[in-house]
N, C-alpha and C positions, 0 to 999 in steps of 0.2 A: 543756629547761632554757633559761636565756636565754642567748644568744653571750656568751661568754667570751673575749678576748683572749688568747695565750700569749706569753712573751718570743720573742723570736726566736734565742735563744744560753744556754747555762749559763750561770750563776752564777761572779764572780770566786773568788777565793780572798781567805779573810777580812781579807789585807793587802789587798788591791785594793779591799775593799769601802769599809777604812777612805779610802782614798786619794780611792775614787768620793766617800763621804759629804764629804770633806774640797773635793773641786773639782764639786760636781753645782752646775750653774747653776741657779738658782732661777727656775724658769721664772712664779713668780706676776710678776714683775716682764717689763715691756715691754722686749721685743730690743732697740730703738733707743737704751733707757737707758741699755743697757752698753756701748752703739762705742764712744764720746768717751773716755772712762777707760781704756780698753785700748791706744787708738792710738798712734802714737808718731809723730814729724815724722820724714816721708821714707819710715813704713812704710806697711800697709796698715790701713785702715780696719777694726777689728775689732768681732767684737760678742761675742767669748767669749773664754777663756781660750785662744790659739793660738798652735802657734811664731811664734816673730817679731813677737809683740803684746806689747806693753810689759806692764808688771807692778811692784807696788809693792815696794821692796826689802822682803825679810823675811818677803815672801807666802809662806806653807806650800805645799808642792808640792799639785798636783791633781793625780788621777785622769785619763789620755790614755791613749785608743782608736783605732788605725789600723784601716783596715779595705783590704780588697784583694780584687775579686772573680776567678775562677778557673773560667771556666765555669759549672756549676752551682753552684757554693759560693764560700763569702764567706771568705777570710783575717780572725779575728780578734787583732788586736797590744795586746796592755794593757799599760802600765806608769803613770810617772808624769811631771808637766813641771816643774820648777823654776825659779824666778825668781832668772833670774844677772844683774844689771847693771842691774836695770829691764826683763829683756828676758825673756819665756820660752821655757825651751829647748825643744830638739824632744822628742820621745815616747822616754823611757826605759824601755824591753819587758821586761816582766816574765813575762809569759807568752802564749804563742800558743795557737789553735785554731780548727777552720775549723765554719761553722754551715750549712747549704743556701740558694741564693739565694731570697731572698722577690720576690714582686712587692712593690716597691718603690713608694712614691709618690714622685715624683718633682719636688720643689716646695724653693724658700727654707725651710731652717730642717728638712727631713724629720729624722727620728731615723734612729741608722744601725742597720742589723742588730745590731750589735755591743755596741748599749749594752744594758745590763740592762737599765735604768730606762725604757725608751721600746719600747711595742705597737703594731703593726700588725695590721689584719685586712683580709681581699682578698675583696670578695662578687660573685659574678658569680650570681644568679636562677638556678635551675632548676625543672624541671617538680614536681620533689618541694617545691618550697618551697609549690608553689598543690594540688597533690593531699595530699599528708602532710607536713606543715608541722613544725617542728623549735617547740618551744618557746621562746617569745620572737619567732616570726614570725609576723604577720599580713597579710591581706591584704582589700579589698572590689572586686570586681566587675574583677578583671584576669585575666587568663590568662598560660601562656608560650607562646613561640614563637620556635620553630629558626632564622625571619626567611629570607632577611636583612634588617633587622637581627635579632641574637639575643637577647631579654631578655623582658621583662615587659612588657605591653599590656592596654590597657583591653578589656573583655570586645568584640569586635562583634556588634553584632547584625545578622543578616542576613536581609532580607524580599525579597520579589519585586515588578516594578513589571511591566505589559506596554509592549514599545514598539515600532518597529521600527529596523531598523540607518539607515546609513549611507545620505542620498538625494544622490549627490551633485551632481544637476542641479537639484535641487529642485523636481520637477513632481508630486511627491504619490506615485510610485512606489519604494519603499527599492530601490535598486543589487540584490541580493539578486531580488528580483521583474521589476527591469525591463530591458528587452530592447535600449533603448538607452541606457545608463544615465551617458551625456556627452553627451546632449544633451536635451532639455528638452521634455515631447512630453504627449501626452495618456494618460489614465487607458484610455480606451478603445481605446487603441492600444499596452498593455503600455508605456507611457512612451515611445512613438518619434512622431514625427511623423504627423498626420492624415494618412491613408491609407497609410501603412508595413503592410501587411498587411489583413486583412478585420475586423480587432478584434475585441473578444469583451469579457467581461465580468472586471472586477478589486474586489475588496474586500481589507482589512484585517480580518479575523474573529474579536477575541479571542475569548473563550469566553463565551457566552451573545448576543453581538452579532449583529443581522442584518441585512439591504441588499432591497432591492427592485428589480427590473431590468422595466422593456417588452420584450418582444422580440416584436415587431409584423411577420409574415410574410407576404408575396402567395406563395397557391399557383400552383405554375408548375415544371413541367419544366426542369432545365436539362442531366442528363444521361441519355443513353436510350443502350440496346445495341439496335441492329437487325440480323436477322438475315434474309437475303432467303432464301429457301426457294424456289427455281425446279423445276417438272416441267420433265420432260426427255425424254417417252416426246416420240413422230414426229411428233408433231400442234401442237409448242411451238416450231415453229423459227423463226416471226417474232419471237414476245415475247421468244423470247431474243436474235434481234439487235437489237432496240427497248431492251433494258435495256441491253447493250455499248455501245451508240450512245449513251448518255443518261448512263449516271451519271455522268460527271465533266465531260460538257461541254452547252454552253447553261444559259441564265440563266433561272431557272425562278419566281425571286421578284426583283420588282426593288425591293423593299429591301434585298436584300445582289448585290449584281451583280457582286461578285468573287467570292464564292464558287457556285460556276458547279455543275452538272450536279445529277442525285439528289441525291447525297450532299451536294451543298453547298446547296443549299434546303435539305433539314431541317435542316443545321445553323444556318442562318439563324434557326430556329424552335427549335431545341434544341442550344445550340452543343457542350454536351461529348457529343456521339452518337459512339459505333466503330459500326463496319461488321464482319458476317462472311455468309462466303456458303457454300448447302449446295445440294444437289438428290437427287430423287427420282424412280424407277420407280416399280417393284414387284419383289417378289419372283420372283425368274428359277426360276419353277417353272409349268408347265403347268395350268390356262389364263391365268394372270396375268401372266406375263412369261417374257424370252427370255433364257437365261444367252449364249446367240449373239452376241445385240445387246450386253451388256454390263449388262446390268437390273439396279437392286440398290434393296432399298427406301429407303436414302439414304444417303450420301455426303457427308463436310465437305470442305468445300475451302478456308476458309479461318478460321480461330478468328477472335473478336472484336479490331476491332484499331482504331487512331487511324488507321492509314495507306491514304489515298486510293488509293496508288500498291498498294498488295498488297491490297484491296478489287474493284480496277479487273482486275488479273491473274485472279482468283478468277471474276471474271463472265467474263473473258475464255475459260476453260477449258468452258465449258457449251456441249454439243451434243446433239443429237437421239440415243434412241435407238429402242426399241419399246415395252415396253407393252402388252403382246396385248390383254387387256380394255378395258372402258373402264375403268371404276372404276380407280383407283391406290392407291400406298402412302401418300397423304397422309396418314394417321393415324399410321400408323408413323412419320412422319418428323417429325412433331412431338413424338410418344412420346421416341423417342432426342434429340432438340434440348433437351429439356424435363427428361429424366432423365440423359442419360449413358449409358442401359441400354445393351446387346445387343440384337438383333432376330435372333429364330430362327424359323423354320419349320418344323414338324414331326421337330423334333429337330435341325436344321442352324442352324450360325448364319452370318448374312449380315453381321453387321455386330459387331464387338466390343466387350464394353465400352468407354467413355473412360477411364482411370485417370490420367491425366498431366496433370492441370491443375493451372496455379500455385496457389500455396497461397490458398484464400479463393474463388478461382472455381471454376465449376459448369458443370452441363449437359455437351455432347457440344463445344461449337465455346466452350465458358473464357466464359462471363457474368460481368461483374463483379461484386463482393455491392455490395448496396442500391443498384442501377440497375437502372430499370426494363426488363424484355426483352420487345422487342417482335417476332414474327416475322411476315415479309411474303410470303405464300404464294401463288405464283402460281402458277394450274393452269387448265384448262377441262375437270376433270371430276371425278368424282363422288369419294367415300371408299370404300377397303375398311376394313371394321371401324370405319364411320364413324355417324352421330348417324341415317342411315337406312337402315339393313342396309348390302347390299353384301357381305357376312361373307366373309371366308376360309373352305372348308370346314375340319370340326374333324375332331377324333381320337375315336371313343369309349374310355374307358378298359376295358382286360378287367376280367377276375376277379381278387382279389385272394385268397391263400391266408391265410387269419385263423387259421388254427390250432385245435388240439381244442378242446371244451367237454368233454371228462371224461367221465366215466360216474357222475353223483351223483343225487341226489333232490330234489335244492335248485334255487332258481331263479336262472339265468345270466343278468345283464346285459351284453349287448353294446355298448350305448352308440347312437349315432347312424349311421342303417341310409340317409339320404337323401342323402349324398354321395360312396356309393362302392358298387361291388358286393363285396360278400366270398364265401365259403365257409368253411362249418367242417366239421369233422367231429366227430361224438360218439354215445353209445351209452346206448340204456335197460336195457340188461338188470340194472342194477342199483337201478332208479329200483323205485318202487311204483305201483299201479295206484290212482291218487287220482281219478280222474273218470272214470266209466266210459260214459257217453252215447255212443252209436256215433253218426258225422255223419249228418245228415238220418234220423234215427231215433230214435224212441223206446227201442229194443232197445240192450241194455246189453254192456259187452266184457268180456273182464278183463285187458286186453294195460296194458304199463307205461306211464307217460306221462312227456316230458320240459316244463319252462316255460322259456319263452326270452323274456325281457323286453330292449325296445329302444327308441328315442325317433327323432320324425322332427322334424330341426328347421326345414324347407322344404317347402312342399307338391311332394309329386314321388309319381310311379305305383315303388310298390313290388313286387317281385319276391320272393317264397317258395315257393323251389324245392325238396323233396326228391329230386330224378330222383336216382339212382348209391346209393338207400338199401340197406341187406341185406336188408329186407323191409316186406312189406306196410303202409304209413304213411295216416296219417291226419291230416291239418292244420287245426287250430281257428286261427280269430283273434280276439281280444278286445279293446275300448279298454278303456286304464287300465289297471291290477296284479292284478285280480281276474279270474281266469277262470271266476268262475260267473255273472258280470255280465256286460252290454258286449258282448256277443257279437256280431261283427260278418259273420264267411263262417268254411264248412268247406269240405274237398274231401279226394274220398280218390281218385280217379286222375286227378287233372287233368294229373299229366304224365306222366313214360316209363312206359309196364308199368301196373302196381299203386304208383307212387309219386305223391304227392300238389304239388300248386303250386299259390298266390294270389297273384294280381296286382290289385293295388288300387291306386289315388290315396287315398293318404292325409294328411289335412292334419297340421302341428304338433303333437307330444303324445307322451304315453308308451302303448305296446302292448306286448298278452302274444299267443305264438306258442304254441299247445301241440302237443306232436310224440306223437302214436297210432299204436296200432297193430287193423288188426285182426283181430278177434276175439281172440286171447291173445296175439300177435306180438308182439316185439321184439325189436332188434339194432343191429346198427351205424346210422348216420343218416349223410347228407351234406345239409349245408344252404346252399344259395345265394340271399344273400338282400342287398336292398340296391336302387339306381337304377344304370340306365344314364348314366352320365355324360359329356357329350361336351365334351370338350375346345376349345375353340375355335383357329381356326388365327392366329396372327400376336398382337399386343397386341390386346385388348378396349376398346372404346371408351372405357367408364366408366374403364381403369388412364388412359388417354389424357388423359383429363379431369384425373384426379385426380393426374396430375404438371405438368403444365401449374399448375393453381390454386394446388398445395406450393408453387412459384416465382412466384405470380401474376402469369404469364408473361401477354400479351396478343397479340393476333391482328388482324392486318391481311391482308384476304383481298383479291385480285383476279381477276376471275375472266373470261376470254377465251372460256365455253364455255356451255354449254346452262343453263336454271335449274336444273336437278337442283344442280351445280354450285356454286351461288350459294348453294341452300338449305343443303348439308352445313358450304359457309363459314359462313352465319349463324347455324346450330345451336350449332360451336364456340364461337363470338363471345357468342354469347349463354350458355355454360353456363360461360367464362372471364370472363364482366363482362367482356368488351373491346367495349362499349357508351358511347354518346357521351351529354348530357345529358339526350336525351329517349329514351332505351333503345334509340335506331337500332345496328345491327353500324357496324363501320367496313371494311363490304365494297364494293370498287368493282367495275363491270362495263365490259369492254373491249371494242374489236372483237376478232375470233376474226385478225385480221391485224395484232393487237398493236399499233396507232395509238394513242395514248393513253395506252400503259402509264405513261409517266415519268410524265404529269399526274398520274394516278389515285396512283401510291404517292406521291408528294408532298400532295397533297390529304386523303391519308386519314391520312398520318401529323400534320399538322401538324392535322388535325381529332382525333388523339385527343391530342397535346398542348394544344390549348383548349378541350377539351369532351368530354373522361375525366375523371369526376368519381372521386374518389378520399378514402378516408379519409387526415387528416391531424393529429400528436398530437407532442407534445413530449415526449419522453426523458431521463433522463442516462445518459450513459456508462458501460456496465457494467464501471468499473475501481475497482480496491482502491486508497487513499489510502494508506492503511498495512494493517498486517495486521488481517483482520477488517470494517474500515471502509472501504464501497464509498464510491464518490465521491455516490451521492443519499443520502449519511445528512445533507450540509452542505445537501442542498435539500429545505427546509418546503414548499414548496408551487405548483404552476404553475397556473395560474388562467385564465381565458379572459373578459376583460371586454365592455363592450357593445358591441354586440348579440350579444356571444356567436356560436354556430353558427345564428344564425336569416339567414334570406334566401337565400345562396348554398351553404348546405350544411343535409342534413336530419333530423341529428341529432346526440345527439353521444355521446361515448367518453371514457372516462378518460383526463383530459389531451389533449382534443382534439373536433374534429368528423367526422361518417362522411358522406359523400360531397360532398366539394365541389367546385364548380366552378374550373379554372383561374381565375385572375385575383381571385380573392378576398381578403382583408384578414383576417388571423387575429390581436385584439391579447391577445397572450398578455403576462400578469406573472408572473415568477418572484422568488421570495423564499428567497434563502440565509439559513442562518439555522446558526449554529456553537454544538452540541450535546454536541458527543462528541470533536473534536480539542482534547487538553489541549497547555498547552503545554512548549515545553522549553527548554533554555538559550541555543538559538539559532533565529532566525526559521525557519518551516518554511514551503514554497510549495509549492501543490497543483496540478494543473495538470489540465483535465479537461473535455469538450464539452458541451453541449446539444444533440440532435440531432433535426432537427425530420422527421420520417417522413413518407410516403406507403406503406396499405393495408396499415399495421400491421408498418412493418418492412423492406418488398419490397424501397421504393425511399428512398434517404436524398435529403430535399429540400435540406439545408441544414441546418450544421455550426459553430457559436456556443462559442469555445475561452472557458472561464471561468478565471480564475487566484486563487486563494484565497494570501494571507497569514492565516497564526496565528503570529500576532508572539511574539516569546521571555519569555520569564520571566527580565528582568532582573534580576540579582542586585543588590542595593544593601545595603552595608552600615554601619551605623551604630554611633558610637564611644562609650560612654559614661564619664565620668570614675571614675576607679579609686584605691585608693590601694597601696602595698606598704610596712608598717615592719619595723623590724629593732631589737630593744632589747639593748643593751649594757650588761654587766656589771663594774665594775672591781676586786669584791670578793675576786677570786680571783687578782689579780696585783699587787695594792697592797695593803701593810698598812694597813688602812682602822683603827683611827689606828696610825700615827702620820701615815700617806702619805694623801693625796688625787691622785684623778685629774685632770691637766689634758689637756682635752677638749683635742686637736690638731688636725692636718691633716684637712678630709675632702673628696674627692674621688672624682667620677662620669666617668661614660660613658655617656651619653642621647642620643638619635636624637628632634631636634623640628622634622619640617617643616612648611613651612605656619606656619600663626599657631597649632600647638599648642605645649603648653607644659607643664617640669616644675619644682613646686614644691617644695622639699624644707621640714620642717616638725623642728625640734628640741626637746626637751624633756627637760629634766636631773632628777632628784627624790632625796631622800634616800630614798624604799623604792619598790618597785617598785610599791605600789600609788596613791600620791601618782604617777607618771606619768598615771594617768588623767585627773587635773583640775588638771596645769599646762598655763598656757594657752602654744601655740608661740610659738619663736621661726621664722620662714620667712625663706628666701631663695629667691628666682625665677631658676632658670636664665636665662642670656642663649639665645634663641630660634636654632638652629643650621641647616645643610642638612638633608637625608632622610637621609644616612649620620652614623652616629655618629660623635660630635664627636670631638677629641680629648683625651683626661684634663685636667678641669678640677678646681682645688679653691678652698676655703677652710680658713680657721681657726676650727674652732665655739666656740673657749671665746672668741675673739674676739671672735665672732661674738653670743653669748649673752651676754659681758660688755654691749656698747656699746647692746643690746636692752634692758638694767635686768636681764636675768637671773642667776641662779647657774650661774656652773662650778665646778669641784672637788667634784662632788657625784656618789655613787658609781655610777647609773643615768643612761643615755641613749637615750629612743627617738630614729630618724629614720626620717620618715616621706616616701617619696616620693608626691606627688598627681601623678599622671596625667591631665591635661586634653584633650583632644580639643578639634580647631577647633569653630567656632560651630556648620558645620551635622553638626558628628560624624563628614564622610565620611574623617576624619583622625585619627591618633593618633601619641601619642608612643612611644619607647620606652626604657628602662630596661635597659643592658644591666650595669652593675658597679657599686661601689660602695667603695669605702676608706676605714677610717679607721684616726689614730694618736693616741694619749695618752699620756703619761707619769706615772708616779708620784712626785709633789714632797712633800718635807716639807711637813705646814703645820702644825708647831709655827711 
């Protein structure tokens, strides 16, 4: 229904009413017309009927209202005022009673609680007025809000902008990203000063945007793990005072002339190189070595390390010991450098696993991950267990107990018979007599038969033995599953007694065993059947190989002894790629009185850092950005422009070329490209390498930090103008006739910062539907701070008189217009609202 006004107080008593009717000021007349006639010389200024305001003798008393407030409630005092002398008297009380305090406007001229004749209503917006609206309330495109401020607001609309935050140096890096972020520095330098760090790559990435980067590499070593591997049997006591003598002192390269001995030439030539030093017998077992002497197939003496000075102690500890053979443990001692393993001998173990290396490093003496490992093995003689015999003697393995095959009639597969000896036991007596051909005869049995199916998966001399059977046996052999086919050997005493065994080289394939008896025999069986397998003593050359290349470890050999010597070096050399541009080893040869040694490990090491060709390939960093999203999902694509891998390398690899020479030009272009990071309400910075490999991983050449911004999703939101009315009803508190309403006081409480603005829009009508299409009266707020003003008003019949309009007319919409600034990031707000009218005669 439409707001209806209530009095604020009961109704006088019917003398009080006549009294009211008799002194109501007629408010259609202007306040200012009544001061001058009521005033008196020497009183005050009045503009109504009041004590101590003059008065025409003979004036019929008026109606007078005191009012007194009480905390929450209002003392109402009626009675009447009488004009004694020209003067009127004070409030003659007729009757009290007290009403609840109203919010009150509080303005020149407000009506009081107290009088009958004068309405108040107090509107403060709430959420129900915009969700489920009360009749007679409308509204277009505002919301409410709790604030502060609290009222009514033009709807905002809120969209997303991308940007980045705060740069406050202004060098193209937002504070947020960059690394110096007060002082003013390059993009390529995370925002700090040229050469502040090794730089790396920076973009802004909203979503869909991409960037293009060179990153243009010379292949080149820069850090290597060396690892000196000195023999130590009888016959090595020069080279090893030659190496004591040599590594840290004399200047070996005179481009770097401070850094003096072995160790400081390569580094001249590979400056991030550690040092670790190990040596090598042999196994302290007869005829190979001497547990007397102290013999062991190898020995760490010092793990991988930066420091010269415990590098220097480590050589320092190496002395002669025996060695009985010539051949040594050199293969073993590469095995354990290379894996970490254990080194046992025929069940003893001489060397323990490694298990204690920092986290990430490997091998027996700590290799750091992705540096190349190089080890420098110095001996003058041959390998056991190396690339040309030399072998450790081996173990044959026995007999293996395989367990029954049962007593059935059906054919047992035992599986693969070329890598172990076994035994079984089993019995025909319950079998049938399915093939009766007695071996190398015509002449037929009637004894049971058993089929024993097996497969050889290595060409090896097989062994089928029934020696230990219950009786008289008979052994067919057949290729293939068919034993009326394929026939390949019988025997019926080839071994103990009257028991049968075939020994044949058999190649790759599936075979059937048939087990006879004869003439009508049958019984228990024992079958030993399978290869002699011999164990080999110490690590096998090929495991040797094949952990050495797992690490693509490489091999620098020197060698103070006989060619045998040199050859076993070049074999490794060459089945680990530790080969220079034109497939030479990188094996040097000494005198046997160790002269030379320094040159030679200097010369070879610093020839496999120029001329180790090596594959080389650009990466990204196998890290998660956020959950699910590795860091190569922001990289479209790494690309290798011209000449591409042609000239110094001789082919190529995904993201990359396969063997190139030191010193070569790789111009690689990478393209980020932002797919898949959405964004969010604040900048997000991703942080993550390029890392450009050598041989697929081994060795990390160099390490390119890329820093990605995905700028936020700026909120911005926009204001659009709104409106809120309120229509007022007077038909239910004025006797509409004989009374009309005069439109009163009306006053607000609006919040307009900024150049926004609220208009308020009046419109009076005789029927509610005549509001439609009378045109407003408006008045424009005066423009206030961001916090709500404090209560302003006007006068709307005032207001709509001086306009050409009607007041006293029983309907009033007002309508607040809601404006937002020009560019809408602003609005106003609406927080209350009041008005007052009173009901006048207008006979």
């Amino acid at each position: 229904m439409i707001l209806r006004a209530t009095p604020n107080f009961r109704h006088l008593s019917a003398a009080l009413l006549v009294l009211g009717a008799l002194g109501c000021v007629d408010e259609t007349f202007d306040e200012e017309s009544q001061a001058h006639p009521n005033s008196i010389v020497g009183g005050p200024t009045c503009f109504t009927e009041d004590p101590g305001c003059g008065c025409v003798p003979g004036t019929e008393p008026v109606t007078c209202v005191h009012t007194e407030e009480r905390g929450e409630l209002v003392l109402c005092e009626a009675g009447a005022m009488y004009c004694v002398d020209g003067i009127w008297s004070d409030c003659d009380t007729v009757e009290t009673w007290e009403v609840p305090r109203p919010k009150l406007i509080s303005a020149p001229g407000a009506c009081s609680p107290c009088n009958p004749d004068c309405f108040q209503t107090a509107d403060e917006p709430s959420q129900t007025d915009i969700t489920n609206p009360p009749s007679g309330v409308t509204s277009t495109n505002v919301v409410f809000t709790n604030g502060p401020p609290r009222g009514i607001q033009p709807i905002p609309i809120i969209s997303t902008t991308g940007g980045t935050g705060t740069d406050t140096d202004m060098d193209g890096v937002p504070d947020v990203a960059d690394a110096c972020p007060t002082t003013p520095g390059m993009t390529r330098f995370f925002g700090c000063p040229t050469g502040t760090g090794s730089g790396g790559f920076f973009h802004v990435l909203p979503p869909g945007a991409s960037a293009v980067d060179p990153l243009t590499f010379n292949v080149k070593l820069t850090e290597a793990d060396v690892y000196i591997l000195m023999d130590t049997t009888g016959s090595m006591g020069d080279e090893i005072n030659n190496l004591k003598t040599s590594l840290t002192t004399g200047v070996f390269d005179p481009a770097c002339p401070t850094l003096t001995g072995v160790i400081g030439a390569i580094r001249c030539t590979i400056p991030g190189t550690w040092f670790g030093v190990g040596r090598f017998d042999d196994y302290p077992v007869s005829p190979y070595g001497s547990s007397g002497w102290g013999d062991l197939p190898f020995t760490n003496l010092q793990d991988l390390t930066s420091s010269t000075t415990a590098a220097q102690n480590a050589v320092n500890m190496l002395f002669t010991r025996n060695g009985s053979d010539i051949p040594e443990s050199s293969s073993q001692a590469l095995y354990a450098v290379a894996s970490g393993n254990s080194l046992t001998y025929n069940g003893t173990q001489y060397l323990p696993a490694r298990t204690n290396c920092p986290a990430g490093r490997w091998g027996y003496p700590c290799f750091r991950p992705n540096v190349i490992p190089i080890v420098i093995m110095i001996t003058d003689a041959r390998m056991h267990n190396g690339p040309n015999g030399d072998n450790y003697a081996g173990t044959t393995m026995g007999v293996i107990n395989a367990g029954s095959l049962g007593n059935t009639n059906s054919v047992t597969d035992i599986g693969d018979v070329s890598t172990s000896m076994r035994q079984f036991t089993g019995s025909t007596t319950n079998a049938s007599n399915n093939y009766g051909t007695r071996c190398n005869s015509s002449s037929s049995d009637n004894s049971k038969d058993r089929l024993i199916r097996f497969t050889v998966s290595t060409t090896a001399q097989i062994t089928m033995d029934l020696s230990g059977s219950s009786f008289d046996t008979y052994a067919y052999l057949y290729s293939g599953t068919n034993p009326t086919s394929g026939f390949l050997q019988c025997d019926d005493d080839g071994g103990s007694d009257v028991d049968s065994r075939i020994v044949r080289t058999l190649t790759p394939g599936t075979y059937t065993l048939r087990i006879d008896g004869y003439n009508n025999n049958s019984g228990n069986f024992v079958l030993t059947i399978g290869a002699n397998v011999v164990v080999p003593g110490g690590v096998p050359y090929p495991d040797v190989v094949a952990a050495m290349n797992a690490r693509n470890m490489r091999i620098i050999g020197v060698n103070s002894g006989p060619t045998s010597a040199y050859n076993d070096l070049a074999a490794v050399a060459s089945d680990t790629n530790s080969l220079d541009g034109s497939g030479n080893p990188f094996i040097r040869t000494v005198s046997s009185n160790g002269s030379g040694l320094d040159g030679a490990i200097v010369n070879a090491v610093v020839s496999l850092a120029n001329f180790s060709r090596m594959d080389v390939d650009v990466v990204v960093q196998n890290v998660n950005l956020l959950p699910g999203i590795p860091a190569s999902a922001l990289v479209q694509s790494i690309t290798l422009g011209a000449p591409g891998c042609a000239g110094a390398c001789t082919g190529t690899i995904p993201n990359g070329c396969s063997r190139c020479l030191p010193g070569t030009n790789l111009p690689f272009s990478v393209t980020f490209r932002n797919n898949v990071i959405t964004p969010t309400a604040v900048d997000q910075v991703f942080n993550f390498d390029l890392i450009v490999r050598g041989n697929l991983g081994a060795i990390e050449l160099q390490r390119v930090p890329v820093r990605i911004v995905v700028p936020a999703n700026v909120p911005t939101t926009t204001y659009m103008p709104g409106t809120f009315s309120r229509t007022f009803s007077a038909s239910d508190t004025c006797a509409i006739p004989p009374t009309r309403p005069n439109w009163g006081l009306f006053q607000w409480q609006v919040t307009t910062p900024g150049t926004t603005s609220v208009v308020f829009q009046f419109r009076t009508a005789e029927t509610l539907a005549e509001l439609n299409t009378v045109a407003p009266v408006t008045y424009s707020v005066p423009t206030g701070p961001a916090a709500p003003t404090p209560a302003q008003y006007i006068n709307v019949g005032n207001l709509i008189t001086a306009a050409g309009g009607r007041n006293f007319l029983p309907y009033l919409r007002v309508t607040a217009v809601l404006n937002p600034n020009a560019a809408g990031t602003q609005a106003p707000t609406l927080t209350s609202m009041g008005l007052q009218y009173s009901c006048v005669d207008s006979e």
